[in-house]
N, C-alpha and C positions, 0 to 999 in steps of 0.2 A: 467415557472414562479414558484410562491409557492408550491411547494410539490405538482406538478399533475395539480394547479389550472393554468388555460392557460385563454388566454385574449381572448380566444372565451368565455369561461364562462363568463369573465366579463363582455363581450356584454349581454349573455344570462340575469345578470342581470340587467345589464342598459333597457335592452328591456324590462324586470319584473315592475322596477320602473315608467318606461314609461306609462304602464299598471297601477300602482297604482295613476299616478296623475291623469291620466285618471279618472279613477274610483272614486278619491277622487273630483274631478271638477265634475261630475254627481251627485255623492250623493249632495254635497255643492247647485248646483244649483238648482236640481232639489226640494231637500229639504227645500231650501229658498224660494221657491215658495210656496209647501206647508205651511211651517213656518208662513209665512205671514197670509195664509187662519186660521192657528191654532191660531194664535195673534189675528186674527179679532175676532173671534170667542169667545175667553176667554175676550177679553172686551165688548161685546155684550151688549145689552139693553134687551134681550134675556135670559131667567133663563136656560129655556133646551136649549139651545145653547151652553151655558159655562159648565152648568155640562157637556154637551155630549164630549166636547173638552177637559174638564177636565179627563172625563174616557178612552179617547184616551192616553193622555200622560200618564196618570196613568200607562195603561196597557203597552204601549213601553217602559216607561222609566223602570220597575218593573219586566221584561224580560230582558233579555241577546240577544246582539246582535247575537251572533253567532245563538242561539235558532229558533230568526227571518227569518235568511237563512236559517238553516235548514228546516224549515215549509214551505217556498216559496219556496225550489229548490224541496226538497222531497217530501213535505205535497201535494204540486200541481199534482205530477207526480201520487200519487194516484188515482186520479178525471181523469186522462190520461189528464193534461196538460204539456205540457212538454215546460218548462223555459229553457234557456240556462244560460250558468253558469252567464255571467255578467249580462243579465237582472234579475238572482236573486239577486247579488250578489248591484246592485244598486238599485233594490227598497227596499232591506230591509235596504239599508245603506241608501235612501232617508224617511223612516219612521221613520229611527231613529233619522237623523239629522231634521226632520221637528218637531216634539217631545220638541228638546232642543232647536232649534231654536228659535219656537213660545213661549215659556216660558223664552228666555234670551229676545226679543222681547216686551213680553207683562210685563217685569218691568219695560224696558226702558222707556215704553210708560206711562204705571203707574207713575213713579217718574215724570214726567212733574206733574206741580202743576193743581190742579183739577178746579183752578179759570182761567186757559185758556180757558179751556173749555168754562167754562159760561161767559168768555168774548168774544171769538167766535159769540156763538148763541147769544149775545145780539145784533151782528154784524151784525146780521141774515145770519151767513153760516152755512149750513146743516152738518150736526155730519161728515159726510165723508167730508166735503168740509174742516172743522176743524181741523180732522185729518191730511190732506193733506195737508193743508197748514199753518198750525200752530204746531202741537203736533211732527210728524213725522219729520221734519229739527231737531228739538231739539232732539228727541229721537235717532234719528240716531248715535249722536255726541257719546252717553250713550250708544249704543248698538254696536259701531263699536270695540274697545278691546277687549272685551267675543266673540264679534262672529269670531276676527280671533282666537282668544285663544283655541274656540270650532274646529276651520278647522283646529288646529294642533293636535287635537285628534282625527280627522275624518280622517286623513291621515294616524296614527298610526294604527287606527281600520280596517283600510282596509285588512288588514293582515289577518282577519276573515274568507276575502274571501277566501281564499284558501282551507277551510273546504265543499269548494260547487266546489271545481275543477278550479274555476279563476287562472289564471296564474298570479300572480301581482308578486311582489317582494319576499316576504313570501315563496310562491308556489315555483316560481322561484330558491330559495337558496335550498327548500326542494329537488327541482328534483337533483341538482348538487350534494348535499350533500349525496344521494342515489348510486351515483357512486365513488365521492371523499371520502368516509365516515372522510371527517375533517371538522365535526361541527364548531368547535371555529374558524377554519379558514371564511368557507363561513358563517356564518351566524354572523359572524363581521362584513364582508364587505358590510354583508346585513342591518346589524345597522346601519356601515358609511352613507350608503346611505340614511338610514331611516333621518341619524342625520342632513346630506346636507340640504333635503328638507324643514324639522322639525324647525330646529333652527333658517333659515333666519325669517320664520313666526314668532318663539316667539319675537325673536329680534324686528321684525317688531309690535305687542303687545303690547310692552313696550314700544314702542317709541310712536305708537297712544294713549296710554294712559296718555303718558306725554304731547303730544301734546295737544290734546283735554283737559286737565287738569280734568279729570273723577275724581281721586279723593278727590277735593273738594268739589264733591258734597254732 
């Protein structure tokens, strides 16, 4: 094939990216769970609640992802915990994405009008009951564009991981390129690939946005 490149490597990264969806489906879900707890939290009835969730995103989002793994693969092994690379390599990509999440999350929910609310409780449903069944269908509609917009940067950021030993795509082109030494070659192909996954999701963005008609609001 190309100049040395042989279609065993391209498996090698097809397997790499295999690894990055992976990786990027963990951080995503795992994060959106958190997310949630971090949105509850910043709408609170709660003063020290919200500052506390507020000092949370503060610090993640005011940090470098890559920094975040470093602390959890290396910072751990200090204390003689020892992480293996993708469980660092997905809780720090799940603290990051629960960070932007809970905050793309908690405007959605914000922009619903604040007289739902007290039309709710005049209903007599309990704040969560409100939430759940009035505020939330709406906000969803509001948070569903940003949050796939967010998953096509959490796919890109995955490539971090490879500074903690993850093999994902990133890693992957690094090892090849270690023997092929033709940069521009593999690590275009590792773009391609980046660009395959990448761009159905923005495509897909823009079209929930037009769908949903977000911005008239």
């Amino acid at each position: 094939m190309l100049g040395g490149f042989s279609f065993n490597h391209l498996i090698y990264l097809l397997g790499g990216l295999v690894w990055t969806v992976v990786l990027s489906a963990l951080a995503f879900l795992l994060g959106g769970v958190a997310g949630f707890f971090v949105m509850l939290c910043r709408i609170s009835r709660f003063l020290w609640l919200r500052r506390a969730a507020l000092v949370y995103i503060q610090i993640v989002q005011g940090t470098p992802l890559l920094i975040q793994m470093f602390i959890l693969y290396f910072g751990l092994g200090v204390i003689n915990i020892s992480v293996p690379p993708l469980v660092a390599a997905g809780l720090g990509m799940m603290i990051y994405s629960s960070s932007y999440l809970g905050e793309i999350w908690r405007g959605s929910v914000e922009s619903i009008s604040r007289t739902q609310f007290e039309a709710a409780e005049c209903l007599g449903l309990t704040r969560w009951q409100a939430l759940r069944d009035v505020i939330l269908p709406q906000a969803l509609r509001i948070a569903t564009p940003p949050t796939v917009g967010f998953l096509v940067q959490l796919v890109k950021n995955t490539s971090l991981a490879s500074v903690v030993g993850f093999l994902e795509l990133t890693r992957a082109a690094q090892v090849i390129n270690n023997s092929l030494f033709q940069p521009f070659l593999v690590f275009g192909i590792a773009a391609l690939l980046y660009f395959a996954v990448c761009y159905p999701l923005s495509v897909w963005s823009r079209s929930l946005e037009r769908k949903l008609n977000v911005g008239r609001r």
